[in-house]
C-alpha positions, -999 to +999 in steps of 0.1 A: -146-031+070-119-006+067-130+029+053-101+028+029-085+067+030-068+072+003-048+093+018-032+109-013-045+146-016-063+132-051-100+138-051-121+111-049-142+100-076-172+072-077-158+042-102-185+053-131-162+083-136-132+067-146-152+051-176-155+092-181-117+103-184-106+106-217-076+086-226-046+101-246-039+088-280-011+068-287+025+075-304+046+056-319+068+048-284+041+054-257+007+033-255-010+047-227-040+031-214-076+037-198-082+038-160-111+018-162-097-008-179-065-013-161-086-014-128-108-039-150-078-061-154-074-063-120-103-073-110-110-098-136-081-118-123-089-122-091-114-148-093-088-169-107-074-173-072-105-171-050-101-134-041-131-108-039-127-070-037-152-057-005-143-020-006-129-002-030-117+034-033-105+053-062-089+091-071-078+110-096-051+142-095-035+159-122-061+169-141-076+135-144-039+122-164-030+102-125-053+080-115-048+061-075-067+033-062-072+014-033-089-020-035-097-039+001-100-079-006-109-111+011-094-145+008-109-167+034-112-161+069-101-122+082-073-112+107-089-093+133-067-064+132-063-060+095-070-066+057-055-068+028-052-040+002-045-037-033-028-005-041-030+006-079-020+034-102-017+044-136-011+078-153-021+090-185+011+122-185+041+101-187+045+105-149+041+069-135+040+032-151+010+011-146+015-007-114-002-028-084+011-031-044-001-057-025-003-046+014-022-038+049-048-014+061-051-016+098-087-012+113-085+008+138-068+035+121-067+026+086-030+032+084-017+012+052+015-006+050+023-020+018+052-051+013+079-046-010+076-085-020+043-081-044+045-054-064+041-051-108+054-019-130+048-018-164+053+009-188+035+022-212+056+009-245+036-011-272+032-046-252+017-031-220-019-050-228+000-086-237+024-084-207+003-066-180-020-094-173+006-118-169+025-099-146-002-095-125-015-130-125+026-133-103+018-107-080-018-127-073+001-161-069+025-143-043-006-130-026-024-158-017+010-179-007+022-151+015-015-144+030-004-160+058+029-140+062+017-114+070-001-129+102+032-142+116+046-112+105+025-090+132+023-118+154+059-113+157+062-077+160+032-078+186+056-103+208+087-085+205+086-060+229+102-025+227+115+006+254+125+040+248+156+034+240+150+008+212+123+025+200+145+066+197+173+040+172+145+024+150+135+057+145+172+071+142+177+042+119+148+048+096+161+080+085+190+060+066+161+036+052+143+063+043+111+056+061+105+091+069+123+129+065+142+143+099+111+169+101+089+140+108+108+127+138+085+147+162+051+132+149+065+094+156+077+104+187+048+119+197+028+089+187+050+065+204+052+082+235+012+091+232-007+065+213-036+080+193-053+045+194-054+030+223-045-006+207-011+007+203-003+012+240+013-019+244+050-011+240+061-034+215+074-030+179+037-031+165+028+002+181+059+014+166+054+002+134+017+020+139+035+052+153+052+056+119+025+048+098-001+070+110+027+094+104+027+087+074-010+092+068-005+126+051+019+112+024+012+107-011-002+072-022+031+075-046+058+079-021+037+055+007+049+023-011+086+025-009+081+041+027+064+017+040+086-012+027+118+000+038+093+003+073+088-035+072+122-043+064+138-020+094+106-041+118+117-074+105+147-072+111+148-060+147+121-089+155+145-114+136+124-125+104+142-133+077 
């Protein structure tokens, strides 16, 4: 079971607290809603399509007003090198709409990578409790059909295999896709060239892809989204998935 970091720089709090944090009232153009029950709403749903939560992990920043969590969930058998996360978030200082990500937490180093395809924003305007479920309930259908996806996906990037050279132009390249900042460029090297896990020796593009994400370990849960997507996209296409 993976430990589920958050990874954020939030403080972790046990779920009971959430039910504690005080939500804002409303105005007349912003409808701001309780941490507990979005994560509620998440949960509820997933039932609905024969997903369980196994490990959860939840934080709060900002005073209490940003709430991050990370939800690990099974739907039939497990891949033996990873699981599937849920990443959510909701804010009660006008700083971030309610929103879910749907990605990857490695085992052996509990690196997440989330996947630009399943992901749900909503803002906090006057509809946010009629349309939020529904929008979800998409993101959970997308889940489950692209459960296996993700398998090929690392499959693929496990066969594909990688040298120096390739590897020093991924990484040149995913300064333009903005995977990471110049002043990180060291750390991925480092972790390419020396593997702090010793399942990433192999030199393929999937210890790449885990040279950038443990990286990326001290990045915000907010920014580690986008990051990691623009990631899978720069992978898939040097392995050749559409």
């Amino acid at each position: 079971m993976a430990n589920l970091i958050l990874h954020c720089g939030a403080h972790a709090v046990p779920r009971s607290q959430l039910a504690a944090t005080p939500t804002p009232a409303a105005t007349r153009t912003w409808h701001p809603i309780s941490h507990e029950d979005f994560v509620n709403q998440v949960e509820a749903l997933l039932p609905r399509y024969h997903l369980r939560v196994v490990n959860e992990s939840h934080a709060l920043t900002h005073d209490d007003a940003r709430y991050f969590g990370l939800m690990e969930i099974q739907h039939g058998d497990n891949h033996p090198d990873y699981t599937w996360v849920l990443g959510l978030r909701n804010s009660h200082d006008q700083s971030l709409a309610s929103g879910l990500v749907a990605g990857s937490q490695v085992f052996v180093c509990d690196n997440l990578a989330f996947s630009g395809e399943i992901k749900v924003a909503r803002k906090h305007t006057r509809f946010i409790m009629r349309d939020l479920p529904e929008r979800m309930c998409g993101a959970m259908e997308q889940l489950v059909s692209r459960w296996h996806h993700q398998s090929q996906r690392i499959d693929a990037y496990k066969h594909c295999r990688l040298g120096d050279a390739e590897a020093h132009d991924l990484i040149v390249q995913s300064l333009d896709r903005g995977v990471i900042s110049g002043s990180r460029i060291p750390e991925v090297l480092q972790e390419w060239r020396e593997p702090s896990h010793e399942a990433f020796q192999p030199r393929n593009t999937w210890s790449l892809f885990n040279a950038f994400t443990e990286t990326l370990k001290g990045r915000g849960l907010h920014v580690l989204p986008k990051r990691t997507e623009a990631l899978h996209g720069l992978c898939d296409e040097f392995v050749g998935l559409n």
